[in-house]
TIKOLDREN-275762 format. One record per atom (N, C-alpha, C): x, y, z. Coordinates in steps of 0.02 Angstrom, whole numbers, padded with zeros to 5 digits, always signed. Layout:
N
XYZ...
# end
This chain:
102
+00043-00058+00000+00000+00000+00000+00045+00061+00000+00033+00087-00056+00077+00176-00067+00040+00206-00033+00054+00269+00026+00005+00320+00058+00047+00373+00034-00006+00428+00014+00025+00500+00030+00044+00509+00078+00081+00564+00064+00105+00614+00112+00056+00643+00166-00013+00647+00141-00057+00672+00186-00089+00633+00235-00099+00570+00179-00117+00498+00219-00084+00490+00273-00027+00479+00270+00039+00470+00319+00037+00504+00382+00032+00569+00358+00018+00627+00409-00026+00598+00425-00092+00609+00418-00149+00590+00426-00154+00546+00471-00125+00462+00498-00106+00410+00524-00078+00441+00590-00008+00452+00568+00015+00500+00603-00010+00532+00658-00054+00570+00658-00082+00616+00700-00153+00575+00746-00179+00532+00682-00220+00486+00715-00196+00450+00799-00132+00418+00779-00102+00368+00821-00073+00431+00869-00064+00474+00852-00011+00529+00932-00089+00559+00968-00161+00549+00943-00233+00577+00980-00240+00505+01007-00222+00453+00978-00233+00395+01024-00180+00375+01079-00140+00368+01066-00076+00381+01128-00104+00419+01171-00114+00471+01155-00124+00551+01197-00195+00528+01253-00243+00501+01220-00314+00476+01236-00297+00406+01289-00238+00366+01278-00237+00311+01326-00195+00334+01392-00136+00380+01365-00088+00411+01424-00148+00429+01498-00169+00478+01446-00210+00521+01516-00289+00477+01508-00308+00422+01503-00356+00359+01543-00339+00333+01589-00257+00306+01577-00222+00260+01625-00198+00300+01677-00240+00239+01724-00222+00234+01786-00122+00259+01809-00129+00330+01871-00063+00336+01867-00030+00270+01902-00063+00238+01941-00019+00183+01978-00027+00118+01938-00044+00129+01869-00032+00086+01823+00018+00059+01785+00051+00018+01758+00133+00017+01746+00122+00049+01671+00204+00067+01657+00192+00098+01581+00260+00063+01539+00252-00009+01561+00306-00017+01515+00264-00089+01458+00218-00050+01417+00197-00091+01368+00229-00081+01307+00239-00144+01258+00286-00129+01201+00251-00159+01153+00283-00161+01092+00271-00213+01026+00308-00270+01037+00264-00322+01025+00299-00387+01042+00352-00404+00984+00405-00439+01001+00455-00469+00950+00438-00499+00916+00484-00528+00837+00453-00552+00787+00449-00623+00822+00499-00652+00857+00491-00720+00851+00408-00736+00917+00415-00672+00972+00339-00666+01011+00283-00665+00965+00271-00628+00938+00215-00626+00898+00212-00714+00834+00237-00709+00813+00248-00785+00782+00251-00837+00817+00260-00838+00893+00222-00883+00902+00139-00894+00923+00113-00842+00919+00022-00830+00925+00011-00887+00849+00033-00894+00804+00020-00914+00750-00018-00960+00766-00071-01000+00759-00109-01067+00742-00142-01082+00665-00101-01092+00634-00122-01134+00553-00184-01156+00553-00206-01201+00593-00276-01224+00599-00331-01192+00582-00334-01119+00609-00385-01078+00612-00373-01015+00588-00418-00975+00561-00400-00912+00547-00482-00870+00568-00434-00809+00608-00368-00768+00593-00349-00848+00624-00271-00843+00589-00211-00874+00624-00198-00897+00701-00250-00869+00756-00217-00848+00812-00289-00875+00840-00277-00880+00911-00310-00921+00972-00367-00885+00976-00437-00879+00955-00491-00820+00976-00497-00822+01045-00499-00872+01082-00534-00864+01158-00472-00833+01196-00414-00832+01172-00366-00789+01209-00349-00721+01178-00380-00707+01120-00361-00660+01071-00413-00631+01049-00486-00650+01072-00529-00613+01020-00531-00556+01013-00574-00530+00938-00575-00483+00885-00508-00452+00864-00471-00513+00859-00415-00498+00807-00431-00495+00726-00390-00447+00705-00393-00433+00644-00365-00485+00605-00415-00502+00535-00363-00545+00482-00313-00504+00450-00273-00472+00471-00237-00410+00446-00161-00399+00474-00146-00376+00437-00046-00363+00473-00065-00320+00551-00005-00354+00576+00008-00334+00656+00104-00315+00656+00119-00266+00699+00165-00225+00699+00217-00287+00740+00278-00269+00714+00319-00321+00773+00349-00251+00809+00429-00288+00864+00463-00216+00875+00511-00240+00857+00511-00282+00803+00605-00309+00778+00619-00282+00709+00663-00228+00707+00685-00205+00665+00714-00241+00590+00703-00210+00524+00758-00245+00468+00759-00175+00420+00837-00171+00416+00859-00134+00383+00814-00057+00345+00772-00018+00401+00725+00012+00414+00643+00020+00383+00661-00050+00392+00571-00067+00400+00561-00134+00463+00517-00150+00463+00479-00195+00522+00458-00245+00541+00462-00298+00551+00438-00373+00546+00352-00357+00552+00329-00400+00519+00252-00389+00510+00217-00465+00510+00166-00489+00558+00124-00543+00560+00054-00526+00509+00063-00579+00466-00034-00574+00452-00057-00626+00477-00121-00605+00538-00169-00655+00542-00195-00682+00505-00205-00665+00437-00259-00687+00396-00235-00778+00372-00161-00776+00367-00154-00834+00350-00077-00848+00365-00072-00831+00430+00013-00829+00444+00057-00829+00436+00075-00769+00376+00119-00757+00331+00166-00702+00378+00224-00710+00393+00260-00668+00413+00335-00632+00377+00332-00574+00362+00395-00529+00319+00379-00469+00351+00402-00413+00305+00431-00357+00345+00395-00301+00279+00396-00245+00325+00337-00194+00278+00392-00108+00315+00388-00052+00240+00419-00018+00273+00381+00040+00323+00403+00074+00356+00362+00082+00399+00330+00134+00418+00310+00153+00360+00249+00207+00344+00178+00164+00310+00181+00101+00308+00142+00060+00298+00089+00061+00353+00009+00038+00346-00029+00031+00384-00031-00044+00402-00056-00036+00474-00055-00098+00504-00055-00099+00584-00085-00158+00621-00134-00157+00683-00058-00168+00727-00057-00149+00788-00026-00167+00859-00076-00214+00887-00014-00244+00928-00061-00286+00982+00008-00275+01051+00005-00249+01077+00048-00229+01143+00043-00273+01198+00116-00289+01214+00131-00332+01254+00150-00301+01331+00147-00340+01395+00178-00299+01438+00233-00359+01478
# end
């Protein structure tokens, strides 16, 4: 997926009103060290069997859709698709879901 420049922005600003919107929800005596899970963490949610890919009763309303890793490649991103557990790397102005680990 090619995005404009505006698109981008656009995303962009989306995700820093959602940050902004969870910061000040959460609880201050709440911990704040949630991350993007690693490529080889997230790959293992994988289940072939079923799709999405991934466990519903521990995971439900997951997307059949790319999910963000936090393992870097040569500046773009390891990327899971639920849809059929295909895992590679997308650069990273690309759209695509988090699932945050703590």
């Amino acid at each position: 997926m090619n995005l404009s420049l505006n698109q981008a922005v656009s995303i962009i600003i989306d995700l820093l009103a959602l940050t902004l919107r969870i910061s000040f929800a959460w609880p201050t005596t709440a911990c704040h060290d949630w991350r993007l899970p690693s490529k080889d963490e997230l790959m293992g949610l994988i289940v072939e069997s079923v799709i999405p890919t991934i466990d519903g009763t521990w995971f439900p309303n997951t997307q059949t859709s790319w999910y963000w890793t936090g393992t870097d490649t040569a500046g773009s991103a390891w990327i899971v698709y639920f849809g059929n557990g295909y895992v590679g790397y997308y650069r990273r102005y690309n759209y695509g879901h988090v699932r945050l680990v703590h």
